[in-house]
BAFI-3210 file (N, C-alpha, C; in Angstrom, 3 decimals, decimal comma, padded with zeros to 6 digits):
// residues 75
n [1|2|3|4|5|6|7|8|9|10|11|12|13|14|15|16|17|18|19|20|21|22|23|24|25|26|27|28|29|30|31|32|33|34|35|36|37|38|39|40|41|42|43|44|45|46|47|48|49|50|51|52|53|54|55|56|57|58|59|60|61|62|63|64|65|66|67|68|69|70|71|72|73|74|75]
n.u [001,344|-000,658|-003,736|-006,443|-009,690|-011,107|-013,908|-013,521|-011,270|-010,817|-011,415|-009,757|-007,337|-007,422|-008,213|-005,715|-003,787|-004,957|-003,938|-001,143|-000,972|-001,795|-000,880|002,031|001,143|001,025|003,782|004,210|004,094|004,891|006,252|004,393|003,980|002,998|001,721|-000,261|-002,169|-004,273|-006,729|-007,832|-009,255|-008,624|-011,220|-010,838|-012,072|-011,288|-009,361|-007,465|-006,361|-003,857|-002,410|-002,754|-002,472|-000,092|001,343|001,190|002,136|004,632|005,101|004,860|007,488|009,359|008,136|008,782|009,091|006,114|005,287|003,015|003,030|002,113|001,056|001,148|-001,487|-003,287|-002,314]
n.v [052,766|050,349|048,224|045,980|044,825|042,048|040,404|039,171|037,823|039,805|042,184|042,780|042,299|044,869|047,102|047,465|047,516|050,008|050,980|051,599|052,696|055,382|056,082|056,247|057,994|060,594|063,237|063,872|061,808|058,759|055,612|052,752|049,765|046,618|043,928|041,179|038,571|036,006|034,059|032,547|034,468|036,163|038,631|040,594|043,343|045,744|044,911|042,536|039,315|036,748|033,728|034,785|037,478|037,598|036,700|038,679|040,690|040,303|039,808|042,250|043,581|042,259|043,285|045,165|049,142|049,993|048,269|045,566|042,095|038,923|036,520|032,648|031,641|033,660|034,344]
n.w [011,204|009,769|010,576|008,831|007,703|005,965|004,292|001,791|-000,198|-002,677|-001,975|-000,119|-001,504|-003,563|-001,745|-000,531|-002,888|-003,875|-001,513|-001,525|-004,683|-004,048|-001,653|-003,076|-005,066|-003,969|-003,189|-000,181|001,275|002,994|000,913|000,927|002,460|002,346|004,004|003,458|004,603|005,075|006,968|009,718|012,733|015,860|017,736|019,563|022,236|019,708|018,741|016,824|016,906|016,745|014,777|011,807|011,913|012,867|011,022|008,777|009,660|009,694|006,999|006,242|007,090|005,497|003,029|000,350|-000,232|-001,400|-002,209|-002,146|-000,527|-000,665|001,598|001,404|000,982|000,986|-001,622]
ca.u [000,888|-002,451|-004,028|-007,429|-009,755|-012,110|-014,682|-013,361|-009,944|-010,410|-011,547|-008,727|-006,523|-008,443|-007,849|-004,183|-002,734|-005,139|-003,450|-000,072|-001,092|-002,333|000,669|002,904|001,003|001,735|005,012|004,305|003,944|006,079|005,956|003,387|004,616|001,408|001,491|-001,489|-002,759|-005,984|-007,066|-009,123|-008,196|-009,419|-011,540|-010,877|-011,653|-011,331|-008,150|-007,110|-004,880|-003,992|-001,421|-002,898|-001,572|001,191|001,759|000,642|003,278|006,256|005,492|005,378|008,762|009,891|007,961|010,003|008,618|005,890|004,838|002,037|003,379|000,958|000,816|000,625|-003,121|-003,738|-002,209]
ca.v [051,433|050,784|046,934|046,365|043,312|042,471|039,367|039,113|038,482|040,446|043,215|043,152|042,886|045,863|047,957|047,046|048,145|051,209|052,204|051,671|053,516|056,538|056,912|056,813|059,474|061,627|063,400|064,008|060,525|057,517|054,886|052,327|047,924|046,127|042,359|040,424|037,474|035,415|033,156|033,391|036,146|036,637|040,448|041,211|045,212|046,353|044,543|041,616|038,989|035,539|033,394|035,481|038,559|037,443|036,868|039,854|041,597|039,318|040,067|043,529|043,827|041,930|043,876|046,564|049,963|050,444|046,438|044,444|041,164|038,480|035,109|031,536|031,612|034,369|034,681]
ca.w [010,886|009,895|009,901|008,205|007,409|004,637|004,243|001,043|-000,340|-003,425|-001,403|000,878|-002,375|-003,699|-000,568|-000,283|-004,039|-003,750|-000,438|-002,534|-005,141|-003,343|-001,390|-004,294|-005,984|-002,984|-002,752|000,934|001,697|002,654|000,499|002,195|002,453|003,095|004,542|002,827|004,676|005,127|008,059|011,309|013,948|016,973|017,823|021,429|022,285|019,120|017,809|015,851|016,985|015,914|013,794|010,672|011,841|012,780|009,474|007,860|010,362|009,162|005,329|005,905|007,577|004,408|001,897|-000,243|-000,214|-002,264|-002,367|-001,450|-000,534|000,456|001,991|000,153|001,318|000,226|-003,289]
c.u [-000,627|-002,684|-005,551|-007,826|-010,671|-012,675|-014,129|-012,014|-009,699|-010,816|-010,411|-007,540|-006,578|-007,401|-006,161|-003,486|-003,356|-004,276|-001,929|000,053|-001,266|-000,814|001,856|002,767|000,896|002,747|005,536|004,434|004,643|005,656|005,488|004,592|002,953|001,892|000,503|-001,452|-004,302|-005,885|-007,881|-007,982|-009,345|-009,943|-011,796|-010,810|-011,236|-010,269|-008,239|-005,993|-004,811|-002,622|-001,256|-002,340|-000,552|002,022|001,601|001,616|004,653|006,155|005,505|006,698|009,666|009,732|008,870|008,665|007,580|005,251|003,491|002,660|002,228|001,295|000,253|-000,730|-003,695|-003,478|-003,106]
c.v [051,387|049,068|046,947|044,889|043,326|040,777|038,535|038,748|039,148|041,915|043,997|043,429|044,160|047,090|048,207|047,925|049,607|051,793|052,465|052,580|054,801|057,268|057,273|057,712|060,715|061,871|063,428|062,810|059,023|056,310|053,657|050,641|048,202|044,157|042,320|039,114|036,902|034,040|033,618|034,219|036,162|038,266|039,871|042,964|045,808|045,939|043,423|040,905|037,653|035,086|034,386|036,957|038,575|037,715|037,675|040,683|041,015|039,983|041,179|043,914|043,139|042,288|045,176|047,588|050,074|049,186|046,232|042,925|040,002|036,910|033,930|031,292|032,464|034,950|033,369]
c.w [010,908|009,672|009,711|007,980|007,028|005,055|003,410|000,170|-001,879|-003,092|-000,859|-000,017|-002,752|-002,990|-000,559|-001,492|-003,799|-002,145|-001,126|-003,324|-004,846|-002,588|-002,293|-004,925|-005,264|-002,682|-001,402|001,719|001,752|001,594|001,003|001,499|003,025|002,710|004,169|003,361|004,843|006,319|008,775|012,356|014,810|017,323|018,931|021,358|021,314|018,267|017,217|016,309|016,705|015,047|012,277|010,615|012,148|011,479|008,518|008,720|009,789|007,595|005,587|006,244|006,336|002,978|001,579|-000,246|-001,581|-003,093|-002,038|-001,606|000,267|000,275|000,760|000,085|000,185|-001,306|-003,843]
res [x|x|x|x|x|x|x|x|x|x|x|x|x|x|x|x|x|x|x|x|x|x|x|x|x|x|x|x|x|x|x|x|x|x|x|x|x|x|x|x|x|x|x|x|x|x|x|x|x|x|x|x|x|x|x|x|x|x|x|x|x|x|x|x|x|x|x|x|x|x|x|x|x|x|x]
***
């Protein structure tokens, strides 16, 4: 699991299909889900926590392999 966070949300889009892409064009490699949301988040020690990731953890457990699924915010 990897989570990640941009200023930007066409950055963070950006980031997101290219990690998609990338893994797909690796045979060695699982096919990635990526949760896409946008809000405020709290940085404590190095992490990220908050309603927004919450929600960026929920869509990924609902994204299909090989997705980017993202929040009503953020689409």
């Amino acid at each position: 699991e990897v989570m990640f966070a941009a200023d930007d949300m066409t950055v963070a889009a950006r980031i997101a299909l290219e990690l998609v892409e990338t893994s797909a064009a690796d045979p060695t490699l699982p096919e990635l889900r990526v949760g896409l949301a946008c809000g405020p988040t709290l940085a404590w020690q190095g992490d990220l926590f908050g309603p927004t990731v919450n929600l960026a953890s929920r869509l990924v457990n609902l994204a299909r392999p090989g997705t980017v699924l993202l929040s009503p915010d953020a689409a």
